[in-house]
C-alpha positions as a printed Julia matrix, in Angstrom:
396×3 Matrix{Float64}:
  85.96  131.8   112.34
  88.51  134.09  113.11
  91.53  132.71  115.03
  93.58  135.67  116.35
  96.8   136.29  119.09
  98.72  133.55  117.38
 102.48  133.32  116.17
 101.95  132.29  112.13
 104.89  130.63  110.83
 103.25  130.94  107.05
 106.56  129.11  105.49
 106.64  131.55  102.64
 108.22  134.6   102.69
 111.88  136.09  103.07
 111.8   135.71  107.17
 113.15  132.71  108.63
 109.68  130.26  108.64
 107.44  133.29  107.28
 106.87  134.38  110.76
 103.94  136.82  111.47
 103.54  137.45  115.8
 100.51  139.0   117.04
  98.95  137.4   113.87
  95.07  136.24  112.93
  93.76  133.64  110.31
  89.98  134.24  109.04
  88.93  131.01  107.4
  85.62  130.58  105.79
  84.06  127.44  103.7
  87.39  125.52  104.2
  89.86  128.03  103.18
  92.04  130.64  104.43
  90.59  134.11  103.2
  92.82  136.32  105.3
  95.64  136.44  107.44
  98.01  139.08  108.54
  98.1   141.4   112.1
  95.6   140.53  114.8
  94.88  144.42  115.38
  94.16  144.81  111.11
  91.72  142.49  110.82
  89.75  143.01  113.92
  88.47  146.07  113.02
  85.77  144.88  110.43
  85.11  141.38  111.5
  81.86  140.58  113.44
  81.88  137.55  113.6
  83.25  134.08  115.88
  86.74  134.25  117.0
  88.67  132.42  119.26
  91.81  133.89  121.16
  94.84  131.48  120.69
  96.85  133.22  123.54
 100.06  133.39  121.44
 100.49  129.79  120.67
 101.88  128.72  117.42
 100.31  128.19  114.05
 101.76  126.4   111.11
 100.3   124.9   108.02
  99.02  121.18  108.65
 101.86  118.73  108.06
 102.23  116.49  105.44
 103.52  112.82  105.19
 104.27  112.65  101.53
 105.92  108.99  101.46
 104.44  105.9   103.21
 103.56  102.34  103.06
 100.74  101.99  105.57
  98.82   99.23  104.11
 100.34   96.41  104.4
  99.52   92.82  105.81
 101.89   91.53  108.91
 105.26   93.01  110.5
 108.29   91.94  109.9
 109.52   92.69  114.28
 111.67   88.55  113.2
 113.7    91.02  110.48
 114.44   93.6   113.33
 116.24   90.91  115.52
 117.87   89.47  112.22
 119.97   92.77  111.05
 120.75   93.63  114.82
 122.65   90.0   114.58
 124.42   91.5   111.7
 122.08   91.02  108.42
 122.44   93.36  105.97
 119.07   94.52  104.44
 119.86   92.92  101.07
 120.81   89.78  103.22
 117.59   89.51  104.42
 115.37   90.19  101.27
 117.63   87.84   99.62
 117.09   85.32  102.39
 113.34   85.44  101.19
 112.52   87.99  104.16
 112.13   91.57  103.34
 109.5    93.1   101.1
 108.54   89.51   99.59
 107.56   88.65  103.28
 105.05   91.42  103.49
 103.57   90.23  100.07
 102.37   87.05  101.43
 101.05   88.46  104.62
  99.31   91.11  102.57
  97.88   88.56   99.64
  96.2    86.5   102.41
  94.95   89.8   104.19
  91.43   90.91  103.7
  90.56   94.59  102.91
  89.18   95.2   106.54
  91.82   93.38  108.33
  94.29   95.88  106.02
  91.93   98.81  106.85
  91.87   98.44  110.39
  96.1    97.99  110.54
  96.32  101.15  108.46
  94.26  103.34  110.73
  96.62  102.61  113.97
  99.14  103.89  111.88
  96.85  106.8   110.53
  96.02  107.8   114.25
  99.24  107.9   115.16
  99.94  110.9   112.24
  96.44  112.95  112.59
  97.14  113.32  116.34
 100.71  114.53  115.87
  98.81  117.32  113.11
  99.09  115.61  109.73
  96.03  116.21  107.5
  97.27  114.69  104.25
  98.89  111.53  103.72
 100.85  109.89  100.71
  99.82  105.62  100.36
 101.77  103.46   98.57
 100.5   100.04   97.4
 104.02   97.39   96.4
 102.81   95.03   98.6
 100.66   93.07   96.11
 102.76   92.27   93.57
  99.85   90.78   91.64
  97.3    92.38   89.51
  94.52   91.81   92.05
  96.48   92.62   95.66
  97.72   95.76   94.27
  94.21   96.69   93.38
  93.21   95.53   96.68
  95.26   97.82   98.68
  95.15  101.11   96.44
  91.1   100.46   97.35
  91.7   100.56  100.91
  94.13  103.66  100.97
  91.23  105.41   99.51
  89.06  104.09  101.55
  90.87  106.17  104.88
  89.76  109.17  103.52
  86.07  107.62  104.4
  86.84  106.68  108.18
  89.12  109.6   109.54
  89.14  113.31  107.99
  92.7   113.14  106.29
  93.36  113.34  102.48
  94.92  110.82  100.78
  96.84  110.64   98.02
  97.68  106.85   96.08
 100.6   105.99   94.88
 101.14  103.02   92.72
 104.29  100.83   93.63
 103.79   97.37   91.84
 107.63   97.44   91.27
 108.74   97.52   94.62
 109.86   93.75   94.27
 110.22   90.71   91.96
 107.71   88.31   93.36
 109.11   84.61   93.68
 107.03   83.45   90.18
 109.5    86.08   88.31
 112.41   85.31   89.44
 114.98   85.92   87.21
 112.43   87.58   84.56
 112.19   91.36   85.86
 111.26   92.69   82.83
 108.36   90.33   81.78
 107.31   90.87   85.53
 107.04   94.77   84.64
 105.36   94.1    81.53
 102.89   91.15   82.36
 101.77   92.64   85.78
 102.98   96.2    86.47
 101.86   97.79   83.23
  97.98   95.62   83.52
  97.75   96.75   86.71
  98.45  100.12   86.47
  96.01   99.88   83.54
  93.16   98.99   85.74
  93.94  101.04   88.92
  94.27  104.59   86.85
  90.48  102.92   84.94
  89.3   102.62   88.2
  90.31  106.31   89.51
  92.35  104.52   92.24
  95.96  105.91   92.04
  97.18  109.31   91.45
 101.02  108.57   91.05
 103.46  105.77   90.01
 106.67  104.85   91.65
 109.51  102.06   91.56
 112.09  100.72   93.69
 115.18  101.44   91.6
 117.81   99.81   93.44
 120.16   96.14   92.64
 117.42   93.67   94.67
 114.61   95.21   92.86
 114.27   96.98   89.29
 116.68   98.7    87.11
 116.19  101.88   85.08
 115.77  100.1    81.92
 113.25   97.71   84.15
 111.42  100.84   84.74
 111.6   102.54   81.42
 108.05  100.89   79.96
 106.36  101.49   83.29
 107.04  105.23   83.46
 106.27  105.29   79.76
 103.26  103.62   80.24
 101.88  106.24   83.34
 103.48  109.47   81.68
 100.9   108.35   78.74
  97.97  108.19   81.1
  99.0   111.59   82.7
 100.33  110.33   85.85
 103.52  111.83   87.31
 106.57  109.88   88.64
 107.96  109.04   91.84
 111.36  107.08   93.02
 112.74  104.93   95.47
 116.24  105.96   94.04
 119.84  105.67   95.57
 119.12  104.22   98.7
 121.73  101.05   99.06
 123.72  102.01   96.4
 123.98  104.06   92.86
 122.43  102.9    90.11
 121.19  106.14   87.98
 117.56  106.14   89.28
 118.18  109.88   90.65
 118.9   110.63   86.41
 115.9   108.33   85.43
 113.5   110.69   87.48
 114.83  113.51   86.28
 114.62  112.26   82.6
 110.69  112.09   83.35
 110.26  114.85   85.64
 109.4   113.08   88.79
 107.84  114.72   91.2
 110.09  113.83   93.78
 112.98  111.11   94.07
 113.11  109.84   97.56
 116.15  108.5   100.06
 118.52  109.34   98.04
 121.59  108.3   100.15
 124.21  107.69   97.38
 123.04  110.37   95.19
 126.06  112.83   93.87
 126.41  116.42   92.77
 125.35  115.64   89.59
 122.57  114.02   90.81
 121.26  117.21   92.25
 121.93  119.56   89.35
 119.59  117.01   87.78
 116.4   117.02   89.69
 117.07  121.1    90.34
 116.56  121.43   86.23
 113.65  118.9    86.48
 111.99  120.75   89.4
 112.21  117.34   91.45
 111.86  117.39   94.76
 114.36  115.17   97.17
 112.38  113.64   99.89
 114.75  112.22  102.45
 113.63  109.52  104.77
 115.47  109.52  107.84
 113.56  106.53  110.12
 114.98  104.23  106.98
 118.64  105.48  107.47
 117.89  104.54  111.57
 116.36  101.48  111.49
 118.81   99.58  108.72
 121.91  101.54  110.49
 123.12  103.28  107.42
 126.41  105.76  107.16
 125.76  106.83  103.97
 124.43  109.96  104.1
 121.9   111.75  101.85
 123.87  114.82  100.03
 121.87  117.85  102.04
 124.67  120.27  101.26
 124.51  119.47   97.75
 121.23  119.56   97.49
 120.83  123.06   98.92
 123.64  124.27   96.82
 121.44  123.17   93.54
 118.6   124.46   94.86
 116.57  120.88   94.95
 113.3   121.88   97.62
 113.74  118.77  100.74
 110.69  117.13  102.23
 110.74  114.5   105.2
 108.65  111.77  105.25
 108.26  109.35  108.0
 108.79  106.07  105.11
 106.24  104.23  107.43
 106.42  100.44  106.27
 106.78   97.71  108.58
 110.65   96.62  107.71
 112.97   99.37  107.01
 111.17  102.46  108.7
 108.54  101.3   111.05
 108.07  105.0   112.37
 104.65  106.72  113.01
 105.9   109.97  113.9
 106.77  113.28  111.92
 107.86  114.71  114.6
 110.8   112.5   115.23
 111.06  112.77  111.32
 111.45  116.21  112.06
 114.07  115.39  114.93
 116.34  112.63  113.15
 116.57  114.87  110.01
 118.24  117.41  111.67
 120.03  115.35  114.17
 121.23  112.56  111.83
 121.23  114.8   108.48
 122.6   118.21  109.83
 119.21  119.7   108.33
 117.92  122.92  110.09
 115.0   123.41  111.85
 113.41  125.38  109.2
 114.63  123.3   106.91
 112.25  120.53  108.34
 109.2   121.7   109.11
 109.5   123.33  105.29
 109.62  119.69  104.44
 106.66  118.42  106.28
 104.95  121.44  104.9
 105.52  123.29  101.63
 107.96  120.95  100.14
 106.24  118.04  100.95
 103.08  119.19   99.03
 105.33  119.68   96.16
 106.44  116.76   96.4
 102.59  115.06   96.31
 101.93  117.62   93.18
  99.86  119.85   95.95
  99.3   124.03   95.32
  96.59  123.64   97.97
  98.43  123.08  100.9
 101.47  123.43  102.81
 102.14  127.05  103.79
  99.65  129.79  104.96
  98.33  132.3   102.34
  94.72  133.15  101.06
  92.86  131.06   99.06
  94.78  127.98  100.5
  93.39  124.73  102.52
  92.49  125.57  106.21
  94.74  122.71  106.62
  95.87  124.34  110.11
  98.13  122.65  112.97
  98.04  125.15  116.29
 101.08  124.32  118.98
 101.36  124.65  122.36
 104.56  125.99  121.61
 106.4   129.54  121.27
 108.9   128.67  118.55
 108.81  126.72  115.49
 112.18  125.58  116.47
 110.81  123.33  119.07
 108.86  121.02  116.67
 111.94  119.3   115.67
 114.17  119.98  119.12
 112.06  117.87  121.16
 111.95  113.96  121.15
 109.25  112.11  122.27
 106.66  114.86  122.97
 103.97  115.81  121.13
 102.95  119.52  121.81
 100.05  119.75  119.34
  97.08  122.05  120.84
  94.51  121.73  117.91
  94.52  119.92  114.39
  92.04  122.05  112.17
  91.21  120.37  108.28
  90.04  121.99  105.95
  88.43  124.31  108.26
  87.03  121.44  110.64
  88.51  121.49  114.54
């Protein structure tokens, strides 16, 4: 199929967005196998085409940091920190996280499946065509097994890649209390064990943060998956700064995410360990933050940015990249380009990706076509959704 009179923004390139007007994709067997003018390629092609009448074509976006499945919602939290909780109030309170672990222990894996797709809906209609899962809602051996199952389960109900993340440490479950480390080492570690035997997770993470695990509490685990050939993630500097940003970088995470009280050297970090800093705007909204993530020093380093909706149901219940898009540039100062880079090209890097994420041959024809006639307005509007066609991996 040959898709031709369309503005490519390609992401790559020196041009602002990688723009190419008048352009044409050709995409055969899944995958981009030319691209460039409309009048270049029209010359030798015979076959199917379809005339996009100058609307705009970017590379399929990308959620690269999410917590979909999960049991509950936590809407009782909501009305608690507009009263004036603090999110550490309320997870020490025994709300927070730990109140999602019981809803999601009792929780079947069709009852999770069926919350997760809303959720998933919501993302494949706004373009997305691969999706990061977290599990961390477990906190046992068999619940975290439970939901890294059903995260790659989506991939079998809707056409949208997955990739699993393993989060065991996202909290200390009530039976560790006060024993962090053994709670690492008796559950974390076995269950990572059996989810990488069983092919179900493709990445580890941790909550590094003062209500959930230290660096040294996270030491063994990241041991432990760099050993098996898994790469890193982080939950780092959110509420407060407690060297998680340096313990990525020590291990070469692929990405170390929110980020809010990261510093200067921070960033010279993760730029030498080819990190990438995924910031997570809808978690900065919802909990009413002023600390802001350190975008200037981040683009002075170099570090690559990726948005990510954070979609969990307490501290980011947001469905939408597009209003990612929006709040990153309203509430961070981020550009335009700057966001839809990191619902694109940064955000595969961030998920380990070279498939996907900009437009070249030989790539995914992960496609998102907008009704639209500037890149610009992906992240300008608020509330609208001007997507014209989601194409994956070839398939309208």
């Amino acid at each position: 199929m040959l898709l031709r009179n369309a503005t490519l923004a390609t992401m790559h390139g020196d041009d602002p967005y990688g723009l190419v007007l008048q352009g044409a994709i050709l995409v055969d067997a899944g995958r981009i196998v030319w691209l460039g003018k409309d009048a270049d390629v029209r010359r030798g092609y015979q076959g199917p085409e379809e005339d996009l009448e100058g609307r705009l074509v970017t590379p399929a976006l990308i959620d690269c940091h999410t917590h979909i499945v999960h049991g509950g919602n936590r809407s009782g939290e909501f009305e608690m920190r507009l009263n004036g909780a603090s999110y550490q109030d309320v997870a020490r309170a025994g709300g927070g996280i730990v109140s999602t672990v019981t809803a999601t222990r009792a929780a079947s894996e069709e009852v999770l499946l069926n919350g997760a797709l809303r959720f998933v809906d919501a993302l494949i209609a706004e373009g997305v065509c691969t999706l990061e899962v977290k599990s961390g809602y477990g906190l046992d051996i068999d619940t975290e097994l439970k939901m890294l199952r059903v995260a790659r389960s989506i991939e079998d109900v809707r056409d949208i890649r997955v990739k699993t993340t393993f989060l065991g440490a996202h909290a200390v479950p009530k039976e560790f209390d006060g024993r962090t480390l053994t709670y690492v080492q008796q559950v974390c570690i076995p269950a990572l064990n059996a989810a990488h035997a069983a092919g179900l997770v493709d990445a580890v993470d941790g909550f590094c943060e003062g209500i959930a695990f230290s660096p040294e509490d996270l030491e063994p685990l990241f041991a432990r998956a760099q050993s098996l050939g898994l790469p890193i993630k982080l939950h780092a500097e959110q509420l407060s700064h407690l060297g998680g940003t340096q313990l990525a970088a020590r291990y070469g995470a692929l990405s170390a995410d929110h980020l809010e009280y990261a510093t200067d050297e921070d960033a010279k970090a993760m730029a030498q360990s080819g990190s990438v800093a995924v910031i997570l705007p809808g978690a900065f909204y919802t909990l009413r933050e002023t600390q802001m993530p350190p975008i200037d020093a981040f683009r002075a380093a170099g570090v690559p940015m990726a948005l990510a909706t954070d979609c969990n149901p307490g501290s980011s219940p947001l469905a939408s990249v597009l209003l990612t898009m929006n709040m990153g540039c309203t509430l961070f100062r981020m550009t335009p380009e700057e966001a839809l880079a990191g619902v694109t090209r940064h955000a595969a890097r961030a998920l380990g990706l070279d498939d996907c994420g900009m437009l070249a041959t030989g790539m995914r024809a992960d496609l998102a076509v907008w009704d639209v006639e500037h890149p610009a307005e992906l992240a300008y509007r608020i509330g609208y959704n001007p997507l014209w066609r989601r194409i994956s991996g070839g398939r309208a």
